[in-house]
Residue, then its C-alpha position, 0 to 999 in steps of 0.5 A: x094655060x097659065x101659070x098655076x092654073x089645073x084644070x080637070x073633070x071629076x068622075x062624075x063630070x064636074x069640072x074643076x079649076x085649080x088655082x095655084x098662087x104661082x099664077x100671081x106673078x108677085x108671088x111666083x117662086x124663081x122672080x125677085x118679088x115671088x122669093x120675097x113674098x114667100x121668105x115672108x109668108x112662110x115665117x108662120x110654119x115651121x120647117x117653111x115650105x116643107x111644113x105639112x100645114x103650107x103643103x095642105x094650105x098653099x101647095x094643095x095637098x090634102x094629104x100633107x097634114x096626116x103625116x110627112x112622106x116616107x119618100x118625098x121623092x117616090x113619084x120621081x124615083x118610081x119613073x126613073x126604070x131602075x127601081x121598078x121595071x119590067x117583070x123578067x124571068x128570074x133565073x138564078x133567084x132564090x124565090x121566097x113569098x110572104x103575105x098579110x092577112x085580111x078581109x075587110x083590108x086587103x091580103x097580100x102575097x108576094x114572091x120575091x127574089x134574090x140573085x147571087x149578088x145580093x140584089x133583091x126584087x119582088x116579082x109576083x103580087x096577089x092584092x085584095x079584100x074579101x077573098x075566102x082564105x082557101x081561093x088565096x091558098x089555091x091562088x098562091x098554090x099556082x089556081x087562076x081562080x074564079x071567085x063569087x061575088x062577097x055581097x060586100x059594096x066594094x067597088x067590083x065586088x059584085x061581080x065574079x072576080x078572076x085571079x091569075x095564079x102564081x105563076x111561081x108556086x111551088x118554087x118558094x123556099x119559104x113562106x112568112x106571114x104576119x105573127x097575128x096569123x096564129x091567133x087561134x081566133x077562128x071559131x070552127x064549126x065543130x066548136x074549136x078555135x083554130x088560128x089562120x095558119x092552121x087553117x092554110x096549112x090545111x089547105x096546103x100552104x104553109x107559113x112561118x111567123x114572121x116578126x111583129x113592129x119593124x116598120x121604121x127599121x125597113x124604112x131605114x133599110x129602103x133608104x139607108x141601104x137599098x135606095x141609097x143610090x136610087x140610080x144603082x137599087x139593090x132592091x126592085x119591083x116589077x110593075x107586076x106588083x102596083x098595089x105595093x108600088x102604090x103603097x111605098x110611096x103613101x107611107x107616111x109618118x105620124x106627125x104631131x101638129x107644128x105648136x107640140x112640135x115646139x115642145x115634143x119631137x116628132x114620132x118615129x112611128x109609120x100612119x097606119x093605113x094603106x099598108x097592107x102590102x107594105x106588111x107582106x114586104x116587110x115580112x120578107x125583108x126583115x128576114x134578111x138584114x142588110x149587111x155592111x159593106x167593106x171595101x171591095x178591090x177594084x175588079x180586074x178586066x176579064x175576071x168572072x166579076x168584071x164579065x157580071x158587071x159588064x153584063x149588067x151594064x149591059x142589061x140596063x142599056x149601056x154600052x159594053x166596056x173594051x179595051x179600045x183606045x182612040x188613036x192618038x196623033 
C-alpha cells in the first residue's frame, strides 16, 4: 500500500479510505521538499505540528482538539513490558484497595501493592457501570457474582453479566474511596438519608475518605517520579487492569483554543471524563507521597542488596552479574 494511505472497515462493514498528506511525495516529511512545505504550512498553528488544531486537521486525529495528552507517549510506553506486565503473585506486597463510585459511570475498585523497596503495582480491577452497590461489596469481598440484566441500553447489559471475585480480598490493609462517598444523599426506605459508605459498611466493606482534587499532582508524580525513566518504573500495572491502562493514556488537559492561548496560559486542570479508574488510582497514590531521593553509595557484590538487585535483573530477562573476567593474552 502506499504512503500515507489506511484503509479499514467500520463495525458495520463500511469500508474506509484514509489519506494522509504524506502520500504526496512534495509534502512527505524526511525529503527536502516535504520539510519545506511543512516549516511553511505549519506557521499558522502555534506550538507547529504539536499544536492540537494540526493533529486534528492534518494528522487526523479527532481527538486532539479536546485537549493535549497527558502522556504523549503511553501508546510506546504501555508496549515496552516494563510498565505493564504480566499479572504475578505479589508475595511480599503490602496489599491496599481503593475505588470510585458510580452508576451511570462506571465504579472501579483496585488492589495495589507495594514491596519492600518502594516499587508499586496495581493488581486487581473491578470495572463497570450499573452494577447495585451490594454485587460491587460482595465482588470486592472475594464473590464471582452473577449479575441481572439493569434494563439500562448499554452494550451487554441486557444480558446476565458475571464478575470474577477478588482473588485478593481480605488482605487489603486499607480500603479508600472518594470523599463524595459520605454525601448522606441515599433516601432509604424507612425515610432516612444515608451516604454510600454507610451503606458499604453494611454490607461489610469498609473505606476510609480519601482526598478530593489531586489530579495534576498524580500526573507530576507518574511523570516526575515513577515514569521518569520509563525503562526502570517504580510503578506498574498488570494487564489484569485494562480499563485503568485505557484510562492513563486518554488523560487529557483542558486546553483552551490557540487565539486565548496568545493572552492566556493554558490551564492546569485534567478534562474530566473517561476517568473513572484513573480516580480509584489517584485515591490510592495520593496517599503515598513520592519521597526524595538522596545518593545512594554504590552497592558491594554480595550483600543482601547487591543479591535484590541481581535478582531483579534477572526477573526482567538479564543475565545474572559475576565476577568472571575474560583472559587476558
Amino acid at each position: 500500500m502506499m504512503t500515507g494511505l489506511q484503509e479499514r472497515l467500520t463495525t458495520g462493514g463500511v469500508p474506509v479510505l484514509r489519506l494522509h498528506y504524506s502520500a504526496d511525495t512534495k509534502k512527505r516529511p524526511g525529503t527536502e521538499a516535504g520539510d519545506a512545505w511543512l516549516a511553511q504550512a505549519t506557521q499558522g498553528y502555534p506550538g507547529g505540528t504539536q499544536s492540537p488544531r494540526w493533529r486534528k486537521e492534518y494528522e487526523i486525529d479527532y481527538g486532539a482538539i479536546s485537549g493535549t495528552k497527558l502522556i504523549p507517549l503511553w501508546e510506546q510506553w504501555k508496549g515496552n513490558g516494563r510498565i505493564v506486565i504480566p499479572p504475578f503473585d505479589p508475595k511480599g506486597y503490602r496489599l491496599y484497595g481503593s475505588y470510585d463510585h458510580g452508576w451511570r459511570h462506571p465504579a472501579a475498585y483496585h488492589v495495589h501493592g507495594i514491596n519492600g523497596d518502594g516499587q508499586v503495582v496495581t493488581l486487581f480491577e473491578f470495572f463497570d457501570s450499573h452494577v447495585p452497590y451490594h454485587i460491587v461489596a460482595r465482588i470486592i469481598k472475594g464473590e464471582t457474582v452473577r449479575a441481572p440484566p439493569t434494563g439500562c441500553t448499554c452494550k451487554g447489559h441486557q444480558q446476565t453479566r458475571t464478575f470474577l471475585g477478588n482473588p485478593y480480598a481480605g488482605q487489603e490493609l486499607v480500603k479508600w474511596a472518594d470523599p463524595s462517598m459520605w454525601a448522606e444523599d441515599q433516601l432509604q426506605s424507612d425515610g432516612a438519608n444515608k451516604s454510600m459508605a454507610h451503606l458499604f459498611s453494611q454490607a461489610g466493606v469498609h473505606f476510609l475518605e480519601g482526598q478530593r482534587g489531586g489530579d495534576t499532582t498524580m500526573a507530576e508524580w507518574l511523570l516526575g517520579h515513577y515514569w521518569a525513566d520509563p525503562s526502570n518504573p517504580t510503578y506498574r500495572l498488570t494487564t489484569a487492569c485494562p480499563a485503568l491502562i485505557r484510562e492513563i493514556g486518554l488523560q487529557r488537559h483542558k486546553d483552551v483554543s490557540e487565539k486565548v492561548a496568545l493572552n492566556r496560559a493554558q490551564p492546569e486542570a485534567l478534562v474530566d471524563k473517561d476517568n473513572d479508574a484513573w480516580d480509584s488510582l489517584k485515591q490510592f497514590l495520593m496517599q503515598f507521597p513520592p519521597t526524595p531521593q538522596t545518593a545512594q553509595p554504590a552497592k558491594k557484590a554480595c550483600t543482601f542488596e547487591w543479591w535484590a538487585q541481581a535478582s531483579r535483573r534477572v526477573s526482567d530477562g538479564e543475565p545474572m552479574p559475576t565476577f568472571q573476567r575474560e583472559v587476558v593474552g
